[in-house]
C-alpha positions, 0 to 999 in steps of 0.5 A, spaced: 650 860 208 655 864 205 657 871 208 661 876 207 665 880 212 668 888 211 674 889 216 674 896 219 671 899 212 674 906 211 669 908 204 661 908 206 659 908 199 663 901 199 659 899 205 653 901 202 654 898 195 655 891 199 650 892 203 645 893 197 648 887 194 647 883 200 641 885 201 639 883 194 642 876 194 640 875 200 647 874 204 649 877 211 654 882 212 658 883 217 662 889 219 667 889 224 669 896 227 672 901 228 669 904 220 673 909 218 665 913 218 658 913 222 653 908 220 648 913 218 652 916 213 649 920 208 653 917 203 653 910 205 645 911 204 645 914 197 650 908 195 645 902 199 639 905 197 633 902 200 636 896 201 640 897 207 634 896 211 633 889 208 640 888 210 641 882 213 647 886 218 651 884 223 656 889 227 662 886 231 666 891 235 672 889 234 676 883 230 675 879 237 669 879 237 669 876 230 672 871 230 669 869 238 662 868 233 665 863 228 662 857 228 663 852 223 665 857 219 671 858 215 674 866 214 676 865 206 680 873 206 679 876 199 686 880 198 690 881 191 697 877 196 692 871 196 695 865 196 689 862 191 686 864 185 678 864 187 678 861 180 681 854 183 678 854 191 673 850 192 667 854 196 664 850 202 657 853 203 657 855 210 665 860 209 665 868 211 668 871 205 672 877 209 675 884 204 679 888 208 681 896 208 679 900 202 687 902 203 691 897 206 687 890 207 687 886 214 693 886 218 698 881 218 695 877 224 688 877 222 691 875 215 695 869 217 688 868 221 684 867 217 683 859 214 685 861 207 686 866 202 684 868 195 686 873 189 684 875 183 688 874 178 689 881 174 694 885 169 701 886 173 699 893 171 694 894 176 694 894 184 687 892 185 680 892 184 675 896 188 673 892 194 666 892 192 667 890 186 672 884 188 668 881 193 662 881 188 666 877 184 669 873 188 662 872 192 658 870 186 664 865 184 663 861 190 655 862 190 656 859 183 660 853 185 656 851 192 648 851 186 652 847 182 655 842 188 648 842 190 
């Protein structure tokens, strides 16, 4: 089952957004601390709606205990210094699509950590995408790629 995880969020509204688009396809979320918010902001409620409580949520205290509870699973970073377009990676059913801060990604070490990393391939004008809107992409990409395997 393909999960997505947030590395340290900073925006709730994002959190929320992802946790309703969990929610809703049925994906889990895992979120590793420290956010830069509490959990029962009121702006991560608004954007999450109802469907932060049909959530399938998980909270690791740090990035240690992230990847102490991997099992089989590869960790597939979404970051505009991917080494892949998600155009042409090939998905694998059990993969954590991970996002990093809305500010500056992952820091190296857990960039060079994870098993793979993809991008979105954009206008050379624009820096990036908004994280929620880059991880529904690539996200639906690789549910996409794993129903037509299947």
């Amino acid at each position: 089952m393909l999960k997505l995880a947030l590395f340290e969020p900073e925006i709730p509204q994002n959190t929320g957004t992802l946790m309703r688009l969990g929610a809703c396809l049925d994906v889990p979320i895992e979120v590793i601390e420290p956010c830069g918010f509490v959990l029962d902001d009121k702006r991560l409620k608004r954007a999450g709606m109802d469907y932060r409580e049909q959530a399938n949520l998980t909270l690791h205290n740090d990035i240690n205990t992230f990847w102490q509870s991997r099992q089989n699973s590869r960790v597939i970073l979404i970051d505009v210094k991917g080494e892949h377009s998600f155009y042409d990676f090939q998905f694998q059913d059990n993969d954590t699509l991970m996002v990093g801060r809305e500010s500056n990604g992952v820091p190296e070490d857990v960039f060079k950590r994870c098993d793979a990393s993809v991008f979105i391939p954009m206008h050379p004008a624009c820096r990036s995408l908004n994280v929620a809107i880059a991880a529904a992409m690539v996200l639906t990409e690789a549910m996409r790629q794993i129903k037509t395997a299947q």
